[in-house]
Biopython code that builds the backbone (N, CA, C, O; Angstrom):
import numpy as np
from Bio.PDB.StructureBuilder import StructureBuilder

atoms = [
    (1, "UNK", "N", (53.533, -23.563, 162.642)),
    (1, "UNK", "CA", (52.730, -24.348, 161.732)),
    (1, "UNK", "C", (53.502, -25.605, 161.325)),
    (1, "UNK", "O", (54.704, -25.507, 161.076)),
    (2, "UNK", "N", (52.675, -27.142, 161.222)),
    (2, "UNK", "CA", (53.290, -27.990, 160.662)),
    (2, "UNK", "C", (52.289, -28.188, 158.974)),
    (2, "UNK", "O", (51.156, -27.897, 158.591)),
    (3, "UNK", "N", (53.253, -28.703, 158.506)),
    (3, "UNK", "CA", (52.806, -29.123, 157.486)),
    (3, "UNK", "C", (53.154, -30.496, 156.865)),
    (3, "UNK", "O", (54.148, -31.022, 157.366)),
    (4, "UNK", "N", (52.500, -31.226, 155.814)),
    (4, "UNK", "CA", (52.829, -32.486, 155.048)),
    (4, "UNK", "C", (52.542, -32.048, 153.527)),
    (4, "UNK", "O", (51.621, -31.547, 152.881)),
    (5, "UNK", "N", (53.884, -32.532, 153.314)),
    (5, "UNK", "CA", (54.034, -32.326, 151.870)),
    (5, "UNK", "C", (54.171, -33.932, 150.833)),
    (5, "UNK", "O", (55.266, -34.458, 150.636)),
    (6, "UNK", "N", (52.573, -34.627, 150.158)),
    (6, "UNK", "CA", (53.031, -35.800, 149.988)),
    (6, "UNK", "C", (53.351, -35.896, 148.341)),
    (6, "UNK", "O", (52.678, -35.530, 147.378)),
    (7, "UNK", "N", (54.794, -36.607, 148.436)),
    (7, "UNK", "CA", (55.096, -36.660, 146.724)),
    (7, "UNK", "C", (55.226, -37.926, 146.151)),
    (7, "UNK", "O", (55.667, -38.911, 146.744)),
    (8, "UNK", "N", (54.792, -37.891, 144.854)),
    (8, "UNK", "CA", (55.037, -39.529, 144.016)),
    (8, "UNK", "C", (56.309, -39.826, 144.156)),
    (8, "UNK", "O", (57.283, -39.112, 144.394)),
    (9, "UNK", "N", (56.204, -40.889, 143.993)),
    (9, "UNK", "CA", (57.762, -42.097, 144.378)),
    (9, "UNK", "C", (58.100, -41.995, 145.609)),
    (9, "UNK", "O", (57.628, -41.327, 146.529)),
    (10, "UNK", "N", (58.991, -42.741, 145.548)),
    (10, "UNK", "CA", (59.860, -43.054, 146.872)),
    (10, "UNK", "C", (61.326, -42.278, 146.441)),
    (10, "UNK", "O", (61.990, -42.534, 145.438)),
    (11, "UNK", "N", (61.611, -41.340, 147.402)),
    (11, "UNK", "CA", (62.751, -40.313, 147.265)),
    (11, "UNK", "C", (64.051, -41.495, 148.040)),
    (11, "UNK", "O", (63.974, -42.402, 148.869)),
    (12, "UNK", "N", (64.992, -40.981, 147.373)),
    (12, "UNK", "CA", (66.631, -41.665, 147.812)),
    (12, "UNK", "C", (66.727, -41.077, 148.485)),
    (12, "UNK", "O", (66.104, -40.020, 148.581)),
    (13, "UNK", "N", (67.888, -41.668, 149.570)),
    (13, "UNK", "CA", (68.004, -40.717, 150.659)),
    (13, "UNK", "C", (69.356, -39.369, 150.212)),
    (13, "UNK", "O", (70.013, -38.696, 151.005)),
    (14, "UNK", "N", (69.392, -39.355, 148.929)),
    (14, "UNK", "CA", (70.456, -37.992, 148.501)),
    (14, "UNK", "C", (69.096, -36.801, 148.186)),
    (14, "UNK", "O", (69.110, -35.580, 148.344)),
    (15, "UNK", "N", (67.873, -37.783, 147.645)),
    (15, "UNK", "CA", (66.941, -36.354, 147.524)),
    (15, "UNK", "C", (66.124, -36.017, 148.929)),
    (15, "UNK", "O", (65.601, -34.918, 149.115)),
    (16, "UNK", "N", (66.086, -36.963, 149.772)),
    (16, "UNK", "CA", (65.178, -37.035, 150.951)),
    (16, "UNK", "C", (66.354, -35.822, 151.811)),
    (16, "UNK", "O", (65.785, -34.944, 152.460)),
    (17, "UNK", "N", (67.771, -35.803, 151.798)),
    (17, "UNK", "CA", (68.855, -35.100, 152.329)),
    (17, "UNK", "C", (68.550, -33.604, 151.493)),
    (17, "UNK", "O", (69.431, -32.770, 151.701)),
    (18, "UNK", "N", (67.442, -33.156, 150.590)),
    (18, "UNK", "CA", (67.675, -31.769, 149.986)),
    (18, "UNK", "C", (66.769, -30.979, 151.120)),
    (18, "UNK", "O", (66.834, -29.754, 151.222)),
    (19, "UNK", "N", (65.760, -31.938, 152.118)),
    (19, "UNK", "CA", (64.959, -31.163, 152.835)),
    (19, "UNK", "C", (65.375, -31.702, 154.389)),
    (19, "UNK", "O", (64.835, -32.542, 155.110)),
    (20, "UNK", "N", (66.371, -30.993, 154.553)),
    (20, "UNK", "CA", (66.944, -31.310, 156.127)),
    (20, "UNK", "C", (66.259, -30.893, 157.387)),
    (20, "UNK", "O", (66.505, -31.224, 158.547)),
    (21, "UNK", "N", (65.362, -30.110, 156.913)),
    (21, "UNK", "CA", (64.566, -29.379, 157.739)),
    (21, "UNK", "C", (63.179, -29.969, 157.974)),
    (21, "UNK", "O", (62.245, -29.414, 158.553)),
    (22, "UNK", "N", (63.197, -31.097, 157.467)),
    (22, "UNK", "CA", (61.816, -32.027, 157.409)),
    (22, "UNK", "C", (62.780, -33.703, 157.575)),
    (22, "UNK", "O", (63.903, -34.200, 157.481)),
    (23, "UNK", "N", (61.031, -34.075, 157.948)),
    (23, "UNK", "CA", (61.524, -35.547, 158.404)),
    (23, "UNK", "C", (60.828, -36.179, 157.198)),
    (23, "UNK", "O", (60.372, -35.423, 156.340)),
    (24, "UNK", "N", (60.720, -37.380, 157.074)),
    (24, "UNK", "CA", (60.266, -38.150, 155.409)),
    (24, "UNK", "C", (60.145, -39.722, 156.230)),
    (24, "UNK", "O", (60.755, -40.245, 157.162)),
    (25, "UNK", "N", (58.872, -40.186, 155.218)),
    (25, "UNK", "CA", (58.468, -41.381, 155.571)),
    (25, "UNK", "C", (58.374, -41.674, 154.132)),
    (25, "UNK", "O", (58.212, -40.724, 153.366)),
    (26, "UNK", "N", (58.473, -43.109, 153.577)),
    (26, "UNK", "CA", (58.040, -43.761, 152.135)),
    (26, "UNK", "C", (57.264, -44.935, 152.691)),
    (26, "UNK", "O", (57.701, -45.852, 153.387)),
    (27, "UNK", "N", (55.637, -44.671, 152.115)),
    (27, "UNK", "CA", (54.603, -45.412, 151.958)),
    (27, "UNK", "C", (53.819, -45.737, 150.661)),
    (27, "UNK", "O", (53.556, -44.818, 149.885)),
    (28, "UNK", "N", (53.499, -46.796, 150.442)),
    (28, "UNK", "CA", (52.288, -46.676, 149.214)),
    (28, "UNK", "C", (52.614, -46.238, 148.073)),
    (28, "UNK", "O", (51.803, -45.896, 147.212)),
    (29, "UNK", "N", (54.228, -46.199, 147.926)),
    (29, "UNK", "CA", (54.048, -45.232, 146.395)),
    (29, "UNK", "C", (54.223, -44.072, 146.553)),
    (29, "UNK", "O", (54.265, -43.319, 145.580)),
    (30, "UNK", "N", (54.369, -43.634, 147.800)),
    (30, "UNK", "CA", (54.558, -42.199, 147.946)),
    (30, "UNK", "C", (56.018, -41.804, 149.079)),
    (30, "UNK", "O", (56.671, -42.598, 149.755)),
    (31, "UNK", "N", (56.163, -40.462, 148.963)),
    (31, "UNK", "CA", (56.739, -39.770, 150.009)),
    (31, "UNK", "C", (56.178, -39.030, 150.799)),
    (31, "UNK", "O", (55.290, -38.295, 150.368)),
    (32, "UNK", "N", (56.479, -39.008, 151.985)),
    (32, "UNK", "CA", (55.539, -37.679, 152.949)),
    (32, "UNK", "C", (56.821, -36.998, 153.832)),
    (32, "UNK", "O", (57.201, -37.764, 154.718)),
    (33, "UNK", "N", (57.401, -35.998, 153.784)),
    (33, "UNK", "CA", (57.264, -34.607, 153.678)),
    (33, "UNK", "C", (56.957, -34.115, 154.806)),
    (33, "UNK", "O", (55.877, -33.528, 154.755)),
    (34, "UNK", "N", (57.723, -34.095, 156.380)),
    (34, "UNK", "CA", (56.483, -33.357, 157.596)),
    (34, "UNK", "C", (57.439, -33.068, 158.281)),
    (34, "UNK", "O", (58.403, -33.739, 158.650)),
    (35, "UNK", "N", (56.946, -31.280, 158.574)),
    (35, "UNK", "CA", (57.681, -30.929, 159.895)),
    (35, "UNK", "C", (57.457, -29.232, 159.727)),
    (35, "UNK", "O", (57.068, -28.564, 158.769)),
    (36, "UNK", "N", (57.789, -28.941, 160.801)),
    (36, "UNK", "CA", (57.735, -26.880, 161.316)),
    (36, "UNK", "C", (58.268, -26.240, 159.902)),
    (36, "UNK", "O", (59.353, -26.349, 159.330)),
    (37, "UNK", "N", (56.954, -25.463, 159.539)),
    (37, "UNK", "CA", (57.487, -24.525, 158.442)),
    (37, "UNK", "C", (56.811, -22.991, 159.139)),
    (37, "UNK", "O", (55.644, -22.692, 159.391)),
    (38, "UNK", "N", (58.025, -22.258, 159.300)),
    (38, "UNK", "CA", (58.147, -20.956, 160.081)),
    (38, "UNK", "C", (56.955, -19.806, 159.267)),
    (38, "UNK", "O", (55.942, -19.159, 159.529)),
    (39, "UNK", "N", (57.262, -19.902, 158.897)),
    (39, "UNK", "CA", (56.319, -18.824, 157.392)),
    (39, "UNK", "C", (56.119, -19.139, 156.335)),
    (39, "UNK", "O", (56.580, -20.174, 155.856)),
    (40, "UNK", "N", (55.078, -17.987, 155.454)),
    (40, "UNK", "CA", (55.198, -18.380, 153.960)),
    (40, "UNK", "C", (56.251, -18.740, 153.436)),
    (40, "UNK", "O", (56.462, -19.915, 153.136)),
    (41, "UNK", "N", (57.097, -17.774, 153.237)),
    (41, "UNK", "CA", (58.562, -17.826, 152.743)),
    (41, "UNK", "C", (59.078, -18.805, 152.784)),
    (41, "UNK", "O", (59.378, -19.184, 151.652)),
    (42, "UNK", "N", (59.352, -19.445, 153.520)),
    (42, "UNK", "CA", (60.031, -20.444, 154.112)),
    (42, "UNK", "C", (59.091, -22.066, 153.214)),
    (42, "UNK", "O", (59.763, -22.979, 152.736)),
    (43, "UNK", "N", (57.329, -22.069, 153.173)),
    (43, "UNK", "CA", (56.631, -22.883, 152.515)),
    (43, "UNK", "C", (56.958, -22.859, 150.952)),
    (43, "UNK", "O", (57.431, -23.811, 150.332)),
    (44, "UNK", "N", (56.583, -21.447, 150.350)),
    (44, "UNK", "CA", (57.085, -21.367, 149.107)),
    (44, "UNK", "C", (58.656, -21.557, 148.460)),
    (44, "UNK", "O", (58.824, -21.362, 147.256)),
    (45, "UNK", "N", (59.672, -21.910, 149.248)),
    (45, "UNK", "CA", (60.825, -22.099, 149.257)),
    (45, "UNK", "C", (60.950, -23.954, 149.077)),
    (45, "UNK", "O", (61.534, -24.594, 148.202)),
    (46, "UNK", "N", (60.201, -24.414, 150.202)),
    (46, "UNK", "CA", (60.092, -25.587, 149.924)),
    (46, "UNK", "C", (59.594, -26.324, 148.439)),
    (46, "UNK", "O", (60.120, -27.191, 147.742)),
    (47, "UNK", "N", (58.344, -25.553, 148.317)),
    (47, "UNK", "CA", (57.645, -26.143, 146.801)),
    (47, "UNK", "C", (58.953, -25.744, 145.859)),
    (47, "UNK", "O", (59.676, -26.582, 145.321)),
    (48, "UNK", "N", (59.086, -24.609, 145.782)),
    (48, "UNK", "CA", (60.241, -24.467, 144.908)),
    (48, "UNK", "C", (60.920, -25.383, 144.677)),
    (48, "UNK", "O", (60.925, -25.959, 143.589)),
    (49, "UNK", "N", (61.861, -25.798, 145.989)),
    (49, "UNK", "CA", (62.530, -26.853, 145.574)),
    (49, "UNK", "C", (62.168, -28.049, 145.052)),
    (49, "UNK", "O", (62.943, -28.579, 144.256)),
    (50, "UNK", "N", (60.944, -28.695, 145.391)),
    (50, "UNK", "CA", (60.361, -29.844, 144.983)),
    (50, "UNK", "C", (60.488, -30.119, 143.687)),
    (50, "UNK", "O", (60.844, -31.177, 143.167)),
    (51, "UNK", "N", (59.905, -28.225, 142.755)),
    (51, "UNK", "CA", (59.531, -28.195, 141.198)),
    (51, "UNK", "C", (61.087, -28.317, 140.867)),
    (51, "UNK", "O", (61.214, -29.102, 139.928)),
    (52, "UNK", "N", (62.090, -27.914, 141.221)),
    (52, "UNK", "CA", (63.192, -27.922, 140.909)),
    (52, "UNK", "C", (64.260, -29.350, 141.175)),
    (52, "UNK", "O", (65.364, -29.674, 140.738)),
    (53, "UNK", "N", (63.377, -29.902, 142.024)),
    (53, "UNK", "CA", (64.118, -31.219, 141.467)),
    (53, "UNK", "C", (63.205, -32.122, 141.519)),
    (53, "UNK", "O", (63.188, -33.050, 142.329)),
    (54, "UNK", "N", (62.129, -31.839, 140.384)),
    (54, "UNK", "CA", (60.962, -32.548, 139.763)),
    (54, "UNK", "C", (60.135, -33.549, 139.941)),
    (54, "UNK", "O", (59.833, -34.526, 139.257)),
    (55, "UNK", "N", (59.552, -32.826, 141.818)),
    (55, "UNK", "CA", (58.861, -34.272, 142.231)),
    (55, "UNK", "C", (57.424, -33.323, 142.095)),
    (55, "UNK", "O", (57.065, -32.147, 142.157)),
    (56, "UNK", "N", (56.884, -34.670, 141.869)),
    (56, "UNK", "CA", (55.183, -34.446, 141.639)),
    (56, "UNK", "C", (54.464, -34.331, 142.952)),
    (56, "UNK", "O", (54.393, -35.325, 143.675)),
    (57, "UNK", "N", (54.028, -33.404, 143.245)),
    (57, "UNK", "CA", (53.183, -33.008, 144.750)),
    (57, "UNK", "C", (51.967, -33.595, 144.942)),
    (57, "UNK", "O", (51.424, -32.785, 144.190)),
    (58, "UNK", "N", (51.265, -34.132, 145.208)),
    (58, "UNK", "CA", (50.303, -34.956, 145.391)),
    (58, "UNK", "C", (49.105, -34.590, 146.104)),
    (58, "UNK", "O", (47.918, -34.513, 145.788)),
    (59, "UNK", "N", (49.976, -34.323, 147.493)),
    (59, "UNK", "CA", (48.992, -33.061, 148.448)),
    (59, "UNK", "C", (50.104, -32.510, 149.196)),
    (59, "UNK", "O", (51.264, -32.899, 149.332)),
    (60, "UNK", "N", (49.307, -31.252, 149.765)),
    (60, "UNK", "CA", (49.479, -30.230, 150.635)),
    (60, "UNK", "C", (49.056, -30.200, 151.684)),
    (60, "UNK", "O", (47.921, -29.785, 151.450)),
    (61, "UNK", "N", (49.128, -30.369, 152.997)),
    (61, "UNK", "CA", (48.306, -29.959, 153.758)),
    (61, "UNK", "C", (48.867, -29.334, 155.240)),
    (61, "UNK", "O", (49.911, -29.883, 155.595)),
    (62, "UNK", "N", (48.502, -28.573, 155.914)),
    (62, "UNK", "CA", (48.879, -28.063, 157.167)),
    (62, "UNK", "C", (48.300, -28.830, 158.124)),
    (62, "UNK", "O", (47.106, -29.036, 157.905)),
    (63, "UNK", "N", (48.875, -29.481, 159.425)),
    (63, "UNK", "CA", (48.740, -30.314, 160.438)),
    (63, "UNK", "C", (48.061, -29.621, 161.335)),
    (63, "UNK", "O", (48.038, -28.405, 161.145)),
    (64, "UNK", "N", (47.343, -30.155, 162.520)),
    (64, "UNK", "CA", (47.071, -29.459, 163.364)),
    (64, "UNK", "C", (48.337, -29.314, 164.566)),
    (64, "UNK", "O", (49.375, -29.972, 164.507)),
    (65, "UNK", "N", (48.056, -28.435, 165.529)),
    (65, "UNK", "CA", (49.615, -28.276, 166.218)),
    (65, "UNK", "C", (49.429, -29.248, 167.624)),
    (65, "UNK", "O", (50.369, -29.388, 168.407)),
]
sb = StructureBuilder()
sb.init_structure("model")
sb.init_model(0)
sb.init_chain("A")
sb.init_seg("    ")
for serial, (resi, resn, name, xyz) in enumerate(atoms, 1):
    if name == "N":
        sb.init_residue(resn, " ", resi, " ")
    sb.init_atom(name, np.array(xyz, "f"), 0.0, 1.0, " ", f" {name:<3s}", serial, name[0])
structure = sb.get_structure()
């Protein structure tokens, strides 16, 4: 499964470096967030981190493959 995770602001590249496992684009005011998430676990791990270093989620969405 891919997914896009898009968040307010434009992330630095020390917070864009907390998700190594994803690639990141800054557009519009935003961040986007995209790449192979293996399982739930692994999705809910991500949001976690987001809430934990307090970015605002915007959307969610799963890609087609």
């Amino acid at each position: 499964m891919r997914y896009e995770i898009r968040v307010d602001g434009h992330l630095s590249e020390t917070l864009a470096e907390a998700f190594p496992e994803l690639g990141h684009v800054v557009m519009a005011g935003q961040t986007v967030l995209f790449g192979p998430v293996v399982d739930d676990a692994q999705l809910y791990g991500l949001l976690a981190r987001c809430q934990s270093l307090g970015l605002r989620i915007l959307e969610m969405r799963q890609l087609p493959e």
